[in-house]
The first five atom37 places (N, CA, C, CB, O) and aatype in JSON, in Angstrom:
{
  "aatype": [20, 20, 20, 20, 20, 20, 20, 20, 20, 20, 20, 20, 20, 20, 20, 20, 20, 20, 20, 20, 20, 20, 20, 20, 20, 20, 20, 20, 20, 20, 20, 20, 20, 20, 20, 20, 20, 20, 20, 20, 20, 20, 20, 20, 20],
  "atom_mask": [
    [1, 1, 1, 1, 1],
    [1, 1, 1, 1, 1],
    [1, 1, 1, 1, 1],
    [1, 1, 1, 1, 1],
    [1, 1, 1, 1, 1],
    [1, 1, 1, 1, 1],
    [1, 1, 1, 1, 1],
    [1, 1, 1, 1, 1],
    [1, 1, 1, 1, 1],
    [1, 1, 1, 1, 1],
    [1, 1, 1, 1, 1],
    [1, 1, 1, 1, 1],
    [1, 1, 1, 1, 1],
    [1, 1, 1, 1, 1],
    [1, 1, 1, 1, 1],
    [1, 1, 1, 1, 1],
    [1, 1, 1, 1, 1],
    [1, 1, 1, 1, 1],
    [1, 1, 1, 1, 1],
    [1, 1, 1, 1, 1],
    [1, 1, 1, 1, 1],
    [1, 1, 1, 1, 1],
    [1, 1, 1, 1, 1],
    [1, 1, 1, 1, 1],
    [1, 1, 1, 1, 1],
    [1, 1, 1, 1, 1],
    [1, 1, 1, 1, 1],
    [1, 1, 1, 1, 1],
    [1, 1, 1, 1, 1],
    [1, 1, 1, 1, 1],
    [1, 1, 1, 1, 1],
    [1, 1, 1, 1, 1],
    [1, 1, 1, 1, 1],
    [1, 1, 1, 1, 1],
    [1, 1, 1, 1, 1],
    [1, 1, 1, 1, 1],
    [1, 1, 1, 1, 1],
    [1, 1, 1, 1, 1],
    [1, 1, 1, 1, 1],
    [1, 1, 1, 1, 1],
    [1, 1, 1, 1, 1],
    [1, 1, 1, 1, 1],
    [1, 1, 1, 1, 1],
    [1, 1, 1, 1, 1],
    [1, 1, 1, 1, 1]
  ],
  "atom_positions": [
    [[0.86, -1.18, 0.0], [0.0, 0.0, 0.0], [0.89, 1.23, 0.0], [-0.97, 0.01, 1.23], [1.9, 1.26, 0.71]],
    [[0.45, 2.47, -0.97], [1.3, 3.19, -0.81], [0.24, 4.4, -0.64], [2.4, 3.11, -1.86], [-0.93, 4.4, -1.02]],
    [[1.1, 5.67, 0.17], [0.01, 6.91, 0.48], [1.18, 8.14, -0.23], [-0.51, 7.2, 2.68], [2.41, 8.21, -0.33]],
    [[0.18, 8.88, -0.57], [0.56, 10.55, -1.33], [-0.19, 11.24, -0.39], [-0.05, 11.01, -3.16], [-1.36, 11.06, -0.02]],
    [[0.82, 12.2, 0.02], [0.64, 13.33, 1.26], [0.06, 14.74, 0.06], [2.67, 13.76, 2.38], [0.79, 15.17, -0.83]],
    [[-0.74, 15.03, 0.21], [-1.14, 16.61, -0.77], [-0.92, 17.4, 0.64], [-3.24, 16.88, -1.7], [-1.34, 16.99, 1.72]],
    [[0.08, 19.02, 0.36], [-0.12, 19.32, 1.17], [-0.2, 20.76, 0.36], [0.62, 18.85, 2.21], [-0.4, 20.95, -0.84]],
    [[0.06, 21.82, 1.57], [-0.82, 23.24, 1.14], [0.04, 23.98, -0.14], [-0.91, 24.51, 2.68], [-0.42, 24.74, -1.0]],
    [[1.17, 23.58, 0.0], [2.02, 24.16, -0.94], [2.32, 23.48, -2.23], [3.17, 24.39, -0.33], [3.37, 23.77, -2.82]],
    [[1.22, 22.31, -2.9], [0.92, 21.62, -3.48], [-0.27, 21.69, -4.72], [0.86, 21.0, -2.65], [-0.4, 21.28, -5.87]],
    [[-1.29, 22.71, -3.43], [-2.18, 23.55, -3.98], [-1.87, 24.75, -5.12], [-2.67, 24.07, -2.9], [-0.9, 25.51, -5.08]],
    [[-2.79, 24.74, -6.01], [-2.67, 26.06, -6.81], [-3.49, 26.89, -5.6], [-3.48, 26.05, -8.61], [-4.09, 26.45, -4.62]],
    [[-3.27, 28.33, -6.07], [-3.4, 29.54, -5.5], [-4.93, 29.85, -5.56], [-2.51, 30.58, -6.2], [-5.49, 30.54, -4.7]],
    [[-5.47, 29.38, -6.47], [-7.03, 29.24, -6.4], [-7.78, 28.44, -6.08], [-7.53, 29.33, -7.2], [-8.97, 28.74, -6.09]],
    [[-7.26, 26.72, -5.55], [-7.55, 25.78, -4.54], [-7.16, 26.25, -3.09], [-6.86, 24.52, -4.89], [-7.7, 25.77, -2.09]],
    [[-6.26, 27.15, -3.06], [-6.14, 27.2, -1.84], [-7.24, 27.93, -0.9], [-4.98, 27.67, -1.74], [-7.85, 27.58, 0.1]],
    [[-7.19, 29.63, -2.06], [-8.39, 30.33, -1.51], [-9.56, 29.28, -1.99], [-8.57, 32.0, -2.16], [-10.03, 29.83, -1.0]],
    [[-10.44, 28.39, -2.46], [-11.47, 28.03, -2.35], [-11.8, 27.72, -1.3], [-11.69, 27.39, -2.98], [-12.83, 28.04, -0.7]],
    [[-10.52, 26.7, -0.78], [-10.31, 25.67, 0.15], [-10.8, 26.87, 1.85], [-8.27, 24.92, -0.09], [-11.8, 26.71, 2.56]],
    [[-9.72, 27.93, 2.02], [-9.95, 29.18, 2.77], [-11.34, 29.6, 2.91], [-9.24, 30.26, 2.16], [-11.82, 29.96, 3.98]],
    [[-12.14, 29.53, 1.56], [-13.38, 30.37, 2.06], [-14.7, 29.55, 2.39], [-13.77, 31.43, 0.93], [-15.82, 29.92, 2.74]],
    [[-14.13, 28.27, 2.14], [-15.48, 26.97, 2.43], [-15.18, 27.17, 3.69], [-15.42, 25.09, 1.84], [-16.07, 27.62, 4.4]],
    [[-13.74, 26.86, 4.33], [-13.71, 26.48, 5.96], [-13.52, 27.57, 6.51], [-12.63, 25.49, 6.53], [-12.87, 27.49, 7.56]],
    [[-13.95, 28.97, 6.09], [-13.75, 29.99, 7.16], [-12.9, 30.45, 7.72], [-14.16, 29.85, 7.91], [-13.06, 31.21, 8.68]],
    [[-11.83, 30.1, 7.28], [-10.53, 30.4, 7.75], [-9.43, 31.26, 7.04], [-10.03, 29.27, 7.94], [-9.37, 30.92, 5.86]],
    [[-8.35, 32.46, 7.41], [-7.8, 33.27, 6.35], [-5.91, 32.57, 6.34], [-8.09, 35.27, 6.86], [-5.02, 32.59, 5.5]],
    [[-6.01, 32.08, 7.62], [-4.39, 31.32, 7.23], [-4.39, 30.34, 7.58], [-3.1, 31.75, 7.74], [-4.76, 30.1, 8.72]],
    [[-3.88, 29.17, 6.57], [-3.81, 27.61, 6.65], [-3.12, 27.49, 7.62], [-3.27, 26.81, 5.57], [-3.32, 26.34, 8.03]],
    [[-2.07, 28.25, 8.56], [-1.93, 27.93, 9.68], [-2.97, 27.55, 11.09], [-1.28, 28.75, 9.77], [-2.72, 27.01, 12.17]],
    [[-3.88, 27.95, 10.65], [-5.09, 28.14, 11.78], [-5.1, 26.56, 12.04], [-6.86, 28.92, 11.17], [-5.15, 26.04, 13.15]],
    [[-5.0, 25.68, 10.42], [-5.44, 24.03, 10.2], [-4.4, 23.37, 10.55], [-5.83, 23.5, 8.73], [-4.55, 22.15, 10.44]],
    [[-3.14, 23.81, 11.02], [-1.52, 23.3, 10.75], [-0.97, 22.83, 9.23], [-1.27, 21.93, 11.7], [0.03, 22.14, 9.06]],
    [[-1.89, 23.36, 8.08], [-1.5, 23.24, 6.84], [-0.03, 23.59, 6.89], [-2.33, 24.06, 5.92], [0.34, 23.4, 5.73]],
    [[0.77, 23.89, 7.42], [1.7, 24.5, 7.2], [3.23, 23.49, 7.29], [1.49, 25.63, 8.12], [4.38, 23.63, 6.86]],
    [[2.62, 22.62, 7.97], [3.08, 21.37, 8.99], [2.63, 20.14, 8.07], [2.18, 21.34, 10.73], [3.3, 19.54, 7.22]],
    [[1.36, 19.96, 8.47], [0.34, 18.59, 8.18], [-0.29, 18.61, 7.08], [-0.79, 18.34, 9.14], [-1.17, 19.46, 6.97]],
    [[0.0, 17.58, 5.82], [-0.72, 17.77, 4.9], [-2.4, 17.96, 4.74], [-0.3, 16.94, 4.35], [-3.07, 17.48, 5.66]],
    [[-3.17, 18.67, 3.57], [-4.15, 18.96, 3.62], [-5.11, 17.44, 3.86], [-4.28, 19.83, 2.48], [-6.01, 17.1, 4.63]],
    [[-4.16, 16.64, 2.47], [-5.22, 15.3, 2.79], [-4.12, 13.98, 2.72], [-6.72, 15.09, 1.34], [-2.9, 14.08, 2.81]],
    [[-4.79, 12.9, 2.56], [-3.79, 11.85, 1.7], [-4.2, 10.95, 1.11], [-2.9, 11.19, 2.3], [-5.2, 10.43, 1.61]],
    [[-3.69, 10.34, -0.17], [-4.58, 9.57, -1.02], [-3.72, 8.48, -0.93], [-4.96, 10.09, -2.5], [-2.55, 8.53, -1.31]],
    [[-4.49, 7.01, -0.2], [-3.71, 5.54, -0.38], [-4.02, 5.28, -1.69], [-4.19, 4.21, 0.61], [-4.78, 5.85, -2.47]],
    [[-2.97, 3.87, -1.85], [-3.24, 3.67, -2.85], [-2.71, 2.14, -2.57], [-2.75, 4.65, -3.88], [-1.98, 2.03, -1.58]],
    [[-3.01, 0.88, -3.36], [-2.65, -0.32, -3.72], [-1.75, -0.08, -4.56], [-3.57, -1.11, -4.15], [-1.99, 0.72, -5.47]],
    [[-0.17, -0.88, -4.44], [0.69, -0.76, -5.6], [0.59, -1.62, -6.0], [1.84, -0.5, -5.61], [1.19, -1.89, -7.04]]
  ]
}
């Protein structure tokens, strides 16, 4: 099994603000985006 970390700096600049204005929030630090990726996608190799 293998996992891909997406994290904030991974994002385009217009996923990011989408991402910002769904969750109410103005710096991905608030989420520890900064640190902790946004998501992660497993996968079967």
């Amino acid at each position: 099994m293998g996992e891909i970390e997406i994290m904030w700096t991974d994002l385009t600049e217009d996923a990011q603000n989408r991402i910002k204005e769904a969750l109410g929030i103005s710096d991905p630090k608030e989420m520890n985006w900064d640190v902790f990726p946004v998501t992660s996608y497993f996968y079967e190799a």
